[in-house]
N, C-alpha and C positions, 0 to 999 in steps of 0.2 A: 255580616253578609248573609243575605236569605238566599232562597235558590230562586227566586228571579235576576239576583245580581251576579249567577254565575255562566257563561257561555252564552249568554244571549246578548251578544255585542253589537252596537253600529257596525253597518258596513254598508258597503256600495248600491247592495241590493233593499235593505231597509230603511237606508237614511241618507237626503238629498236635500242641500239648504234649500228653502225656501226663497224663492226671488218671481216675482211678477211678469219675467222674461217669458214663466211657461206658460203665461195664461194667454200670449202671442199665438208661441206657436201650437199650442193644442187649439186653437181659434183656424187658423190659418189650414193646419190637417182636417179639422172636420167640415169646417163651413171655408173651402177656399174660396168660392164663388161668393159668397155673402159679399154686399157694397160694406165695408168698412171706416171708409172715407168718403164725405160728398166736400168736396170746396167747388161751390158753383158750377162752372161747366165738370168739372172733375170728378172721376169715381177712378175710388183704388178698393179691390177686394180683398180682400183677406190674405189671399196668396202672393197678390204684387205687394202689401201693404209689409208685411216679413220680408219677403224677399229686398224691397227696397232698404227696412232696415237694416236688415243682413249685409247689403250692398252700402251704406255708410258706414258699417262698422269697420268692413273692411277698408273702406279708402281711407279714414281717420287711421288706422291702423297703419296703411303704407307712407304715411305722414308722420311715421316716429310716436303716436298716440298712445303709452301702455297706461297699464292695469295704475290704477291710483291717482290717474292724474287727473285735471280737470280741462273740461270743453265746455263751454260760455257759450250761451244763443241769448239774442234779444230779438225775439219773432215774434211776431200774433199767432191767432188761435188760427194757424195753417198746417198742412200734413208736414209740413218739414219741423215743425214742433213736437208732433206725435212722433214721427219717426227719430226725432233726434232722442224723444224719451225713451225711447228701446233703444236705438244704435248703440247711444253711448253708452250703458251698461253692459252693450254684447262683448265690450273688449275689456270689463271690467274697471272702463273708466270711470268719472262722475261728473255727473249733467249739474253744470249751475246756467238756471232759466233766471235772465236779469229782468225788473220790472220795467216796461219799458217807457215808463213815466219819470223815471231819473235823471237828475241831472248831471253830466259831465262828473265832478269832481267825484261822486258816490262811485259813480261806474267803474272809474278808473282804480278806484282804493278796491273794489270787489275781484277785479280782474288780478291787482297786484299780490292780493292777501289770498286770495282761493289759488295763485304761480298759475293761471289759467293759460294751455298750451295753444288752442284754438280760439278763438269765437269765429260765431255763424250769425249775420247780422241782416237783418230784415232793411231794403234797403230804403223805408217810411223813416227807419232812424240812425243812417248812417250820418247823417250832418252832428249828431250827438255822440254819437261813437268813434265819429273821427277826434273828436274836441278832446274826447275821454282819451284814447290811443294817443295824443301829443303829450297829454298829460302823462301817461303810464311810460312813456319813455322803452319799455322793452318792444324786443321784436316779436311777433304768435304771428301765425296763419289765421290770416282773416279771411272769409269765406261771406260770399253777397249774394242774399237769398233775393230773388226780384222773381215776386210773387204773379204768375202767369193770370190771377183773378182780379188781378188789381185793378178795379171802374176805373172808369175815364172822370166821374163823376166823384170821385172820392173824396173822404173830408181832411185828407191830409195829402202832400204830393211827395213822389218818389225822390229821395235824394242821389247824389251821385255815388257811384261803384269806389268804393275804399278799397275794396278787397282783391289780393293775388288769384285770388280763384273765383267764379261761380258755384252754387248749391248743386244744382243740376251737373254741371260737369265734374263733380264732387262723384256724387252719387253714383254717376255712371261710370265713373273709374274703378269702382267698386265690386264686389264680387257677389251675386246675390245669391249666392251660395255657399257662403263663406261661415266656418263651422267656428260660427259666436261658443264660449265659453261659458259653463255654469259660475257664478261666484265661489271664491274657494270656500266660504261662509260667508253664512246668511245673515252675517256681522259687518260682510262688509259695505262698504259707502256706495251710495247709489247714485243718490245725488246733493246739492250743499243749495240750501236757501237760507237768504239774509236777512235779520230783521230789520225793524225801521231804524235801528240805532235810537233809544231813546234817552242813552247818554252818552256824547261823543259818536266812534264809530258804530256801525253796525254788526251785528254779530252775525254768523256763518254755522248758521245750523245744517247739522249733517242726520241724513237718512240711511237706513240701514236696507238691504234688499227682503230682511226679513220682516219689517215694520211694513214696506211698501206691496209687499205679497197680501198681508193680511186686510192693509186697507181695502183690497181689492175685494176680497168677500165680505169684508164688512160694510163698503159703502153699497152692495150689490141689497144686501139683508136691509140697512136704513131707508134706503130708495127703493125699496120692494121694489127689485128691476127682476121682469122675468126671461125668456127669452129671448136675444134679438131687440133691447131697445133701441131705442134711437134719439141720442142725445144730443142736445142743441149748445156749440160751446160760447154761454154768452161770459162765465166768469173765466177770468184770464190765468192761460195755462203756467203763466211765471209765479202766480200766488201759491206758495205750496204745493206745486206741482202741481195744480187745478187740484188742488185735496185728492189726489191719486185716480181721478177719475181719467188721467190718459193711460194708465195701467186696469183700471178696471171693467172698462167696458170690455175686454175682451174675454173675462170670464165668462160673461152671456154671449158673445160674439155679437155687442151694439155695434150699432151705425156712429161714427161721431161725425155732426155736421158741421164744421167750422162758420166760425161767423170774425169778420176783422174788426166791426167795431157795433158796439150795440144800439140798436136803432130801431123803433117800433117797426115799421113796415117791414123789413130784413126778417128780425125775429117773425111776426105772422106769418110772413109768407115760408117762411122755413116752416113754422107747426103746417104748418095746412098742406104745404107741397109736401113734403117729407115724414110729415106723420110723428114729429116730434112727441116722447114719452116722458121725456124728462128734462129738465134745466136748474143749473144753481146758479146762484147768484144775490150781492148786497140787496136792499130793500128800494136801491134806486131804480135795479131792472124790474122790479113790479109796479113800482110807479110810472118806470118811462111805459109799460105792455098797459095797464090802467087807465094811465090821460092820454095814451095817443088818439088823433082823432080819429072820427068813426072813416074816413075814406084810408086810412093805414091800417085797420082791422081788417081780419079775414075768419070768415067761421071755421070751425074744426068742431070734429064730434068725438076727438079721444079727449079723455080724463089727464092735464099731463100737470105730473108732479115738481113741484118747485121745491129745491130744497135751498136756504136760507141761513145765511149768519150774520152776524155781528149784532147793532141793534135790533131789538124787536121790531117790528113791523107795525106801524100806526094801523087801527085798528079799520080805519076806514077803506083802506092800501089791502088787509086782509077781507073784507068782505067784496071788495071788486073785485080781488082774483078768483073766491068761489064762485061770484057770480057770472064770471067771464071763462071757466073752464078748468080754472088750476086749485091744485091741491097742496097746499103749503107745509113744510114741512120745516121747523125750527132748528137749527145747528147748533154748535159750540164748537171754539176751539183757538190752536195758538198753531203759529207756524212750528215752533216745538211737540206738537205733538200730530203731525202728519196732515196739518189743516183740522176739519172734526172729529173730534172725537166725543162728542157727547151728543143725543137728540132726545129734541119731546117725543118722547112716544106716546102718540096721542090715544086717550083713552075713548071708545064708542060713548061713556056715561056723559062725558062733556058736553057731547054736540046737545043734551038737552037745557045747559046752565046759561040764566042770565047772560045779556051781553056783557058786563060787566066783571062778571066769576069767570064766562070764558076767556073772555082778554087775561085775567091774571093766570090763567093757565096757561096762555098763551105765551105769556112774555114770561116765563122761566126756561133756563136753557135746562133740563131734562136729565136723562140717568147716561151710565156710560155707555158708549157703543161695545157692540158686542165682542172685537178686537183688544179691548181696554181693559185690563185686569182690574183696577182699584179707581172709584174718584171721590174725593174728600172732602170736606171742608175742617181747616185746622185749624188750630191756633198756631201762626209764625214760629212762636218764641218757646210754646212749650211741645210744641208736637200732638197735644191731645184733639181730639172731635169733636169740635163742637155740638151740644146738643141738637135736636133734629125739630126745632120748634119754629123757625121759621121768622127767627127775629135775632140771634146771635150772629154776629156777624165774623168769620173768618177769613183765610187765604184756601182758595181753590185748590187741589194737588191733585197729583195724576200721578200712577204707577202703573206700568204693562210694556208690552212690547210695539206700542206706536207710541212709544216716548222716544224722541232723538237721543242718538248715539250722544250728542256733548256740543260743546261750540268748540268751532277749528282755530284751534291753535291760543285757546284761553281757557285754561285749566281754572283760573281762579273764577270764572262764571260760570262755569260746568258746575265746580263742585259747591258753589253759590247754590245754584238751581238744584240740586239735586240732595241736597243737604239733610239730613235723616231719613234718607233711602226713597222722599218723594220728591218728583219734579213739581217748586214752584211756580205755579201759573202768572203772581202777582196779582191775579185777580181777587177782589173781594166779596165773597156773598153769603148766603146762609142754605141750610139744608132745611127743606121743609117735612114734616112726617112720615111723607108717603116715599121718600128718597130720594127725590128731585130737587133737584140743585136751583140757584134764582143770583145772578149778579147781583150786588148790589152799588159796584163801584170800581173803578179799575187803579190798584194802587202808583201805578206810576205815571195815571195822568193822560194815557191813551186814548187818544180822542179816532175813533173808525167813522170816517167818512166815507160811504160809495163802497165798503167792504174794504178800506183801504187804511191801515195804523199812519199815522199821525201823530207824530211826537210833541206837546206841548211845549217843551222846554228848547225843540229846534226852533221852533216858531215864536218863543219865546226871545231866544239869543238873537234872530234876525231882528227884531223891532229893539233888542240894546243896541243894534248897530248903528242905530239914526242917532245924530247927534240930538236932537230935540226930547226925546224919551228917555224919562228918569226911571220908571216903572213899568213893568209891564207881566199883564197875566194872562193866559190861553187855559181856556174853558170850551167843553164838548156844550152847543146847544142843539137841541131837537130840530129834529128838519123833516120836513113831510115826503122830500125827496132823497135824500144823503142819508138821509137816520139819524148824522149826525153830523154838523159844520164846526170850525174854528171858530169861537170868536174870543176878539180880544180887548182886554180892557187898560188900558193906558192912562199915565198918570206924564202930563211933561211938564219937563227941566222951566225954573221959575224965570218969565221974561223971553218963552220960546214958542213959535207958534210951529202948528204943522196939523194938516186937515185931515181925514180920513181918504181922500183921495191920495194925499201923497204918501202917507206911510203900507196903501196897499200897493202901490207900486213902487216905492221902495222893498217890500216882503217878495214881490213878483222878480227882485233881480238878485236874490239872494235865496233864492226856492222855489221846488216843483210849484206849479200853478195849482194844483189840487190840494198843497198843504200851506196855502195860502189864506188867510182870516177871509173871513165870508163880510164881517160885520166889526167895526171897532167902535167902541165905544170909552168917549173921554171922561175921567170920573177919578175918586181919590178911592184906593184900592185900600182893602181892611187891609189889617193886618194886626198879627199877634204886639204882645208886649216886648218879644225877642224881635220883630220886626217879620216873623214871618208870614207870608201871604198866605189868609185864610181860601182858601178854593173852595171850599163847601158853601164861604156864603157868595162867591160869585155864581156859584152852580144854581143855588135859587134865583138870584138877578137873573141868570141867565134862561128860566124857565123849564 
C-alpha cells in the first residue's frame, strides 16, 4: 500500500459510470434550441429531442419495462430510432435494433433468445413481423410506428397496424420529465446486436454503456467532427447501432438528418439543403452518390467526410468522391467490437505517391482508434505477433474497452473469442512496418456485400437444399458497386439438370434477397485429396 492508496476512495463525487445518456443531456442543457433532428417536414431540438426520450422511457416503464430487460425496434433511420437509443437505456433496459432486411424465421429466434418484452415496429415491415410474432408464439407489447414522413411515392408500401398501441400514443403517455436513471455500472448492457450467424444461429453480442460512452468521443476524434455537425443517416441505425453515431452526435451537439432509404437525389439534396458535414456508409453509397445522374446532383461548397467500411473502395469510386466533394475516410471493424474500431489515418506524405502506392495505402484498414487499447496480428495457436513485415500472415485481435461484454447466453463462444485475454476477430491479415494493419482474408468465409455480412455456408446449405445440387461453393467476388457479391459455384447430381435461373429463385425462397448469389456458375469444384473444397482457388476464378 502507498499513500495514494490510502483515503483517496471512489465515491459519488469523484466517480460516475460512464454511459452516453450524458452526452444527451449536457446537449439538450446547453444547446436546447439547436435542430437535432430533421426527418423531412420535421425538426426536433435538442430539448424536445430528451424530453421526448425522457417521455418513452417513461411510458415503456409504466408498461412493466425494468432494468435488464430487452425492447426490440425494427425502424428505419427515423427519430423514433434515435429516441428509442436513449429511451431505452433511461430505464436501464437494453435496445436490440433488428436488421430490417430479415427474414421471418431469424427475427423470431432474435426476439425469443434476447426474452424481448416490447418490440417497436416500423409499419414498411409489419407484414414480416407479423410472420415472425406467429412464429414466436409468446405474447410482448407490440407498438406500430407509422412514420408521419412516409412519400406517397415510396419505394416500399406501408403494411397493416399489428400492434396494440401506436408510437406516438406511446410516447405521449409518457412523462417528459421523467427522472431517467444512471446505469448502476458502466458494465452494464446497453444494448444486444446479432451476428449474421455464420454457423447455425446468430449470436447476440451485447454492449456495455461504458464501451458506447467512449465510442462517442472516439468516432467525434476519427471524423474530426467539430462543433454542431450535421450528419446525414445513409448507413443503417440497426448495424451496430449505426457504429454508435446515434449516441455520438450529441457530444458536439450534431444535426442528425434521417434518410429512409438511400437514393442519390434524397442524399444531394440533403447535403446541399442541410449542409451535410458527414456520412458513413458500405462502398455502395459512394457508388450510388458517383453514378447518379447529373439531373439528381446538386452543388454543395462544404468539404463532407465519408467515412467507410468493409471492402476497400475501387480506386476509380475513390477519385469520383474527391472529385465531387468528399473526403473518404477508411474504417475497420466487427459488430463485436462496437462497429470501428480501427481507421486509416491518413498521412499528408501520401497525397504525393503514385496512383498505384496510394491505392495500397488506401486499401489497409489502419492503426487502432483512439478508444481501443491494443490491436494485433497473432498467431491463432500460439498467441505470439507476428513480425511487422507485411507478408506474415495472422489472426486480427483486439483488446480495450469497445470490445463487447460476451455473447448472451453462450459462454462457450465468449470464451472461444476472447481466449488468451484477446478478442478474436477471425479475420486474417498481416502488420505492415509502420503499424498499420491490411486484411488479407476473412477466416470464416465472410463475404460483405453493401456493408452487409453474408454467411457463405448459409448460402451454401440453401443450394443443398435443391434436389439437383451435388456440390456447392459461395465465394466473395469483387463488385464495383457492392464491394463485394455472392457467387456460387455448383457442381450437379449426375443425370439432373437445373439452369441458373432456377436455382436463384430457389435461393430467393430460402433467403434474404441481399444474400442471395449474384452469379452461379456450373463447373466441377476443386477439392483437396480429404475431399475438401479448396476456396482459395475459386477465389482466383472468381477474380
Amino acid at each position: 500500500m502507498g499513500i495514494y492508496d490510502e483515503h483517496l476512495d471512489r465515491n459519488a463525487a469523484n466517480y460516475q459510470p460512464l454511459t452516453p445518456l450524458t452526452h444527451l443531456e449536457r446537449a439538450a442543457a446547453v444547446f436546447p434550441d439547436h435542430v437535432a433532428v430533421i426527418h423531412g417536414a420535421q425538426r426536433l431540438t435538442y430539448a424536445a429531442f430528451y424530453r421526448r426520450s425522457r417521455a418513452l422511457a417513461s411510458a415503456l416503464s409504466a408498461h412493466g419495462v425494468a432494468r435488464g430487460e430487452t425492447v426490440a425496434v425494427m425502424l428505419s433511420n427515423t427519430p423514433a430510432m434515435l429516441e428509442a437509443h436513449h429511451g431505452v437505456p433511461m430505464l436501464g433496459a437494453v435496445l436490440l435494433s433488428i436488421n430490417t432486411r430479415l427474414d421471418a424465421e431469424i427475427i423470431a429466434f432474435q426476439l425469443r433468445h434476447s426474452e424481448a418484452k416490447v418490440v417497436i415496429v416500423d409499419r414498411e415491415f409489419s407484414a414480416v413481423m407479423a410472420q415472425a410474432l406467429d412464429k414466436l408464439g409468446a405474447r410482448l407489447l407490440v407498438v406500430d410506428y407509422d412514420d408521419p414522413e412516409f412519400p406517397l411515392d415510396a419505394p416500399a408500401a406501408k403494411g397493416a397496424r399489428i400492434g396494440t398501441l401506436d408510437y406516438e400514443a406511446l410516447v405521449s403517455s409518457g412523462d417528459p420529465d421523467f427522472a431517467w436513471t444512471m446505469p448502476r455500472d458502466e458494465w452494464d448492457a446497453i444494448s444486444l446486436n446479432y451476428t449474421s450467424g455464420t454457423t447455425g444461429n446468430p449470436k447476440g453480442v451485447v454492449y456495455h454503456h461504458r464501451g458506447a460512452a467512449l465510442m462517442g468521443y472516439a468516432n467525434v476524434v476519427a471524423a474530426q467532427m467539430g462543433r454542431h455537425p450535421v450528419y446525414l443517416w445513409t448507413l443503417p441505425m440497426f448495424h451496430c447501432n449505426g457504429w454508435c453515431f446515434p449516441w455520438t452526435l450529441s457530444v458536439q451537439a450534431g444535426t442528425h438528418v434521417c434518410l429512409r432509404w438511400v437514393r442519390a437525389k434524397a442524399m444531394y439534396d440533403a447535403i446541399a439543403d442541410h449542409g451535410v458535414t458527414h456520412l458513413c456508409g458500405a462502398p455502395i453509397v459512394m457508388a450510388t452518390l458517383v453514378n447518379a445522374p447529373e439531373a439528381e446532383k446538386r452543388p454543395f461548397t462544404q468539404t463532407v467526410t465519408f467515412n467507410t467500411a468493409a471492402a476497400p473502395p475501387p480506386q476509380s469510386v475513390l477519385a469520383g468522391m474527391r472529385e465531387a466533394g468528399f473526403e473518404v475516410t477508411h474504417l475497420y471493424g466487427l459488430t463485436e467490437t462496437y462497429g470501428p474500431a480501427v481507421v486509416n489515418e491518413w498521412k499528408a506524405a501520401w497525397n504525393a505517391l503514385e496512383p498505384a502506392a496510394r491505392a495500397a495505402q488506401t486499401a489497409r484498414q489502419g492503426v487502432r482508434y483512439t478508444a481501443l487499447e491494443a490491436l494485433s496480428v497473432r498467431d491463432p495457436k500460439t498467441m505470439e505477433s507476428v513480425p511487422a513485415d507485411g507478408e506474415t500472415i495472422g489472426e486480427v485481435m483486439f483488446r480495450g474497452n469497445i470490445v463487447m461484454r460476451g455473447y448472451l447466453k453462450n459462454p462457450e463462444a465468449s470464451a472461444e473469442a476472447f481466449a488468451g485475454g484477446w478478442f478474436h476477430s477471425g479475420d486474417l491479415g498481416v502488420l505492415h512496418e509502420d503499424g498499420y494493419i491490411e486484411l488479407k482474408d476473412r477466416a470464416k468465409d465472410i463475404i460483405i456485400s453493401g456493408g452487409e455480412n453474408i454467411s457463405s455456408i448459409e448460402v451454401e446449405n440453401a443450394l443443398y437444399e435443391h434436389p439437383a445440387v451435388a456440390s456447392a461453393a459461395v465465394v466473395a467476388k469483387p463488385d464495383e458497386k457492392w464491394g463485394e457479391t455472392p457467387l456460387a459455384f455448383v457442381e450437379l447430381k449426375p443425370g439432373r439438370t437445373a439452369s441458373e435461373a432456377e436455382l436463384m429463385e430457389h435461393c430467393r425462397t430460402k433467403l434474404a434477397r441481399f444474400k442471395c448469389p449474384k452469379e452461379i456458375r456450373f463447373s466441377e469444384i476443386p477439392k483437396t485429396s480429404t475431399g475438401k473444397i479448396q476456396k482459395y482457388v475459386l477465389r482466383k476464378m472468381a477474380g
